[in-house]
C-alpha positions as CSV (number, residue, x, y, z in Angstrom):
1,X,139.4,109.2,87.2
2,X,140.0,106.8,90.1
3,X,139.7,109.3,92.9
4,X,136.4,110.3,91.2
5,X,135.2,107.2,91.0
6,X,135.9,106.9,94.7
7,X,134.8,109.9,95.6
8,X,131.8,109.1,93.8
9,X,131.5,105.3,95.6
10,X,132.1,107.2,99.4
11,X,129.0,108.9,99.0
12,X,126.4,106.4,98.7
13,X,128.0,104.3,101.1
14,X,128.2,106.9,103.7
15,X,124.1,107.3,103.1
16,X,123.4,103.5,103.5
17,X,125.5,103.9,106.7
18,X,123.5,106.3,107.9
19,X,120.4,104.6,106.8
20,X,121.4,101.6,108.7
21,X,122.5,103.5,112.0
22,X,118.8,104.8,112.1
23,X,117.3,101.6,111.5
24,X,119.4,99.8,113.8
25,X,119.4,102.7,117.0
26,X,115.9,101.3,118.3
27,X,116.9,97.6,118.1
28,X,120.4,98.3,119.8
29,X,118.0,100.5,122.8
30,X,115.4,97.2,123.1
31,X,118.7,95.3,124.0
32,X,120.2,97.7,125.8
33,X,117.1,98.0,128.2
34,X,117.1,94.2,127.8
35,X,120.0,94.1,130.4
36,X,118.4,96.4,132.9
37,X,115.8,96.9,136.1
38,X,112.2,97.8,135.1
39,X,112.7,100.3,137.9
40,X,116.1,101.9,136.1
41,X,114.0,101.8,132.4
42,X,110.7,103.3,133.8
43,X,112.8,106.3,135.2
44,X,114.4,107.6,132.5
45,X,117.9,106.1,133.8
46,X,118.7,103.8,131.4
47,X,122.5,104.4,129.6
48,X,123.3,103.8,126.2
49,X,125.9,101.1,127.6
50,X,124.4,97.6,128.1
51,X,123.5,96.8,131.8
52,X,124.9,94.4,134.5
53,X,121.4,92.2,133.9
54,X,121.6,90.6,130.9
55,X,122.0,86.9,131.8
56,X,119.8,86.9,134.7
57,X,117.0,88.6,131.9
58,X,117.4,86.7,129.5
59,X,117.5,83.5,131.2
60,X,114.5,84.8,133.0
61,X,112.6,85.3,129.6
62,X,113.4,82.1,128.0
63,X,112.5,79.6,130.7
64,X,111.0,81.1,133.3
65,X,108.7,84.4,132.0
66,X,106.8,86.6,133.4
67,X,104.6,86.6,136.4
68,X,101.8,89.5,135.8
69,X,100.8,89.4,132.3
70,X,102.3,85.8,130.6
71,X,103.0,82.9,132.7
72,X,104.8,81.2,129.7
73,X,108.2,81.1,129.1
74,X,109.8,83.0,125.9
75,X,111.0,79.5,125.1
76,X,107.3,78.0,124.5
77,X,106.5,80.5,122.7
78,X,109.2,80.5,120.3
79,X,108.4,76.8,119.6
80,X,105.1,77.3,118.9
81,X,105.7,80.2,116.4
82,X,108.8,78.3,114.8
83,X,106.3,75.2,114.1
84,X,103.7,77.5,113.1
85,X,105.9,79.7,110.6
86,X,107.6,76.1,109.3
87,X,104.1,74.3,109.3
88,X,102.6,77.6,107.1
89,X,106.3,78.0,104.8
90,X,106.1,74.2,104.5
91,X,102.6,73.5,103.2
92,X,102.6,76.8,100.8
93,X,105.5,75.2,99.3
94,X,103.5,72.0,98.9
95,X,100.3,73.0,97.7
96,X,101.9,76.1,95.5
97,X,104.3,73.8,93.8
98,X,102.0,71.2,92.6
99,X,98.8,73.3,91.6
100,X,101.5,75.4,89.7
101,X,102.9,71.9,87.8
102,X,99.2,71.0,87.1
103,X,98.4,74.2,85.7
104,X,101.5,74.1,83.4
105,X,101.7,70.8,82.2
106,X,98.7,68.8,82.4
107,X,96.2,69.9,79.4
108,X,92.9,69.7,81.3
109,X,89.7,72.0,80.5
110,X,89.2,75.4,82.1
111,X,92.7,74.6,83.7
112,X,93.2,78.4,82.9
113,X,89.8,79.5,85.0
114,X,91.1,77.6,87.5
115,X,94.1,79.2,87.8
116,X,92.2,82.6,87.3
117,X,90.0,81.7,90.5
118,X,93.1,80.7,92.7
119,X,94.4,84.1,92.2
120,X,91.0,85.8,92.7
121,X,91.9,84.2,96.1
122,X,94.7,87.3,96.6
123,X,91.5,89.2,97.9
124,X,90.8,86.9,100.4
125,X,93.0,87.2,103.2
126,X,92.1,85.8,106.5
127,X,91.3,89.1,107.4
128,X,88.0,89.2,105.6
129,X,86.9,85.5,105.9
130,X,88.1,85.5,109.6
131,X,84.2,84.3,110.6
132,X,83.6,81.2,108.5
133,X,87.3,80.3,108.8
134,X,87.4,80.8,112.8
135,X,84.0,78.4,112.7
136,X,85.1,75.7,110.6
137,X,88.1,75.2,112.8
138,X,85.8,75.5,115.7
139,X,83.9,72.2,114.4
140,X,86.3,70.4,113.6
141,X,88.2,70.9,117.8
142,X,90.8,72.8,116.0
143,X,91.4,75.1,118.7
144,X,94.3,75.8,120.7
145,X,96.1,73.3,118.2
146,X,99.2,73.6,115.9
147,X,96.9,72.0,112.8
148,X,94.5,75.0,113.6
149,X,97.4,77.3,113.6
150,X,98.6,76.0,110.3
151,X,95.9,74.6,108.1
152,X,93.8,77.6,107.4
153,X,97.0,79.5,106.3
154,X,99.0,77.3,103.8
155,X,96.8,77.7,101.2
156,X,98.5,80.4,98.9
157,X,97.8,81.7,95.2
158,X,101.1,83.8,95.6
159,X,103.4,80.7,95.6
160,X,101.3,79.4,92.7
161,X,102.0,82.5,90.4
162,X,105.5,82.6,91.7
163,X,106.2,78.9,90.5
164,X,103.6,78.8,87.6
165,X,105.9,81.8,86.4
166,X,109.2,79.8,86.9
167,X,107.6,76.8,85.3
168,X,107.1,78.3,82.2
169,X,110.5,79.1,82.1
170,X,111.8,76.1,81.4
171,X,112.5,74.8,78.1
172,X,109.9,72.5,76.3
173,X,113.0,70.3,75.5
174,X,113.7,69.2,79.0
175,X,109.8,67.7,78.4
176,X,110.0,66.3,75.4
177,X,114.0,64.4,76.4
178,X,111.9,63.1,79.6
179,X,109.4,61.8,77.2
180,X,111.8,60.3,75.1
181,X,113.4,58.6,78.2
182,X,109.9,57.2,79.1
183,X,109.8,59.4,82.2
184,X,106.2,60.0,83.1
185,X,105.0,63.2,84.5
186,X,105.9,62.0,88.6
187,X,109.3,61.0,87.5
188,X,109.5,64.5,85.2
189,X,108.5,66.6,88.3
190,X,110.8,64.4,91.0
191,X,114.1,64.7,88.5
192,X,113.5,67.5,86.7
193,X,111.6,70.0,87.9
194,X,112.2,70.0,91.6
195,X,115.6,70.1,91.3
196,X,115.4,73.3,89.2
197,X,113.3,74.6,91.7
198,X,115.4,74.8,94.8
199,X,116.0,78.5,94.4
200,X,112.4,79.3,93.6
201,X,111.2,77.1,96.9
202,X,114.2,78.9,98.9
203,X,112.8,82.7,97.7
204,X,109.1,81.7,98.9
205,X,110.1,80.0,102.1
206,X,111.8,83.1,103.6
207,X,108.8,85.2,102.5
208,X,106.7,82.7,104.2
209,X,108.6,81.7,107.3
210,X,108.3,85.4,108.0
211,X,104.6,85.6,107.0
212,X,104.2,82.9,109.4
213,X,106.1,83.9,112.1
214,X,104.9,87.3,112.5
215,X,101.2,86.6,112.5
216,X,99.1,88.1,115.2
217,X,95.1,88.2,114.4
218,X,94.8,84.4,113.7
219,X,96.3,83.1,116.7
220,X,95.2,85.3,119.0
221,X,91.5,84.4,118.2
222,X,92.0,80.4,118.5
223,X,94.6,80.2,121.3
224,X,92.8,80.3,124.6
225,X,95.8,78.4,126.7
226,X,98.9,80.5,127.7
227,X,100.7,77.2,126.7
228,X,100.1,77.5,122.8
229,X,100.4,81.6,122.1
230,X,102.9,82.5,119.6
231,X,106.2,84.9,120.4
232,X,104.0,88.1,118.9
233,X,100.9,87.6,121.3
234,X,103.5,87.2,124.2
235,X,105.0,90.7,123.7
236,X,101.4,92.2,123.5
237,X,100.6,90.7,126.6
238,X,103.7,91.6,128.9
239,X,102.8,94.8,128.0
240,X,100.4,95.8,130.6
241,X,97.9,98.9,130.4
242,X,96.9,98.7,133.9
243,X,98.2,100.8,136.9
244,X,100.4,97.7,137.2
245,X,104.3,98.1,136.2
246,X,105.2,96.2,132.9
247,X,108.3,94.7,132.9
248,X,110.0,96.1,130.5
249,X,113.3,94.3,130.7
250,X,111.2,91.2,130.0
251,X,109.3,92.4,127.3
252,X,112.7,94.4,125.2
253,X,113.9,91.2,126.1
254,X,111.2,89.1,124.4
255,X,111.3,91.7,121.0
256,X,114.9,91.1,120.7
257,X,114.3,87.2,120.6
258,X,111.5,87.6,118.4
259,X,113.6,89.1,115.9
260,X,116.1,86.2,116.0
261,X,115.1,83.6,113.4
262,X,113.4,85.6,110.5
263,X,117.1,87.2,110.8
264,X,118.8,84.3,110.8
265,X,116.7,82.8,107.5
266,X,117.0,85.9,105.9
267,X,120.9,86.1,106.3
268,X,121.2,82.1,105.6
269,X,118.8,82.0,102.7
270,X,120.1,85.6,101.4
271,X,121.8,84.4,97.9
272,X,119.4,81.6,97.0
273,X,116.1,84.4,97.9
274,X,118.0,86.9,95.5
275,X,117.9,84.3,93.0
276,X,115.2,82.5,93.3
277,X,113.6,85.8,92.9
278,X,115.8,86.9,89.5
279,X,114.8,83.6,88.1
280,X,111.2,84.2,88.7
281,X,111.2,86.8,86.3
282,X,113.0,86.2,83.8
């Protein structure tokens, strides 16, 4: 029975290896032709062994950048898309949190139909109101600006059904021993509710933070300066369509970066995501 059982257990493991060595093969090239020449990666003589380069590229990349297609640094341009993925994870938290407490706990009329027209709201991605949206933030001298970045985007009937969900979870005891106490529905939510939330907030900022971080369409149409373009808008550009030669040690260099920190929150945040999720639905 035991070697069956781990005959049985080799098996699946050797298909997630072998899942994971051909999701991982293209990362490991981009940093592998992250430590070389453009000249060496545009004629086919790139190893599979990391180059002498790697330093001078990277260091190249961060704070210096490129000279044909970006003229910002790889280090600007992770700033600005950290504060804009934080600024958008952030303020869906906000907003989510306490339109999904109203909803559940305050006894107001048509507090269902509002909570029916917030989700409506799923089919209204910036993508379809891009004009009205791009104009309003026009008006208001929005543009080029981390508020214009942010503020369009935080708004989020997702996060609303995610906590409304975990709201109604909890027991109407804890509600009516705050009652008892004299707690009011501020000190309720502060002591309470927020506390049992921490997974639930942890779950919907790693969706978020990589929502944020990887958008492309928004800031591209309401970033004119080279000194406010996110990470994702940099890569595009280094990657150059005329008879010019892209640097391509620049830009693998650039992906690679870009692909730090939703990593690094999704491996930090890994346990409380899981459960935070779990506890959603139960």
């Amino acid at each position: 029975m035991v070697e069956r059982r781990r005959l049985g257990n080799i098996v699946p493991h050797l298909v997630l290896w072998i899942g994971i060595a051909i999701v991982a093969f293209p990362v490991y090239l981009a940093f592998v032709a992250s430590t070389y020449d453009a000249t060496t990666i545009a004629n086919g003589q790139m190893g599979l062994a990391p180059g002498p380069l790697f330093l001078e590229n990277y260091y190249r990349a961060i704070f210096v950048g490129t000279s044909r297609s970006t003229r910002e640094p790889v280090g600007t341009m992770m700033l600005n898309s950290f504060v804009m993925a934080m600024g958008i994870a952030v303020g869906k938290i906000a907003i989510s949190i306490l339109s999904a407490y109203a909803i559940v706990y305050f006894k107001f009329p048509f507090r269902m139909t509002a909570f029916w027209i917030i989700f409506i709201t799923l089919m209204l991605p910036v993508e379809v109101r891009i004009y009205p949206t791009y104009k309003i933030v026009a008006d208001l001298g929005l543009l080029d600006t981390y508020a214009g970045l942010i503020v369009p985007l935080i708004a989020s009937a997702t996060g609303t059904l995610l906590f409304r969900q975990f709201f109604m979870t909890i027991p109407d005891e804890l509600v009516e021993a705050s009652k008892i106490d004299g707690a009011g529905f501020f000190r309720f939510f502060k002591d309470t509710v927020l506390p049992l939330s921490i997974t639930t907030m942890a779950a919907l900022f790693v969706i978020q933070f990589i929502y944020g971080w990887n958008q492309y369409l928004w800031p591209l149409l309401i970033t004119t300066k080279d000194s406010m373009q996110t990470i994702v808008i940099g890569i595009k550009k280094m990657i150059v369509t005329q008879d010019a030669l892209t640097e391509w040690q620049l830009a693998m260099a650039t992906a690679v970066l870009a692909m730090l920190p939703p990593v690094a929150v999704v491996i930090l945040m890994q346990r409380l995501f899981v459960k935070g999720l779990v506890e959603t639905e139960k």
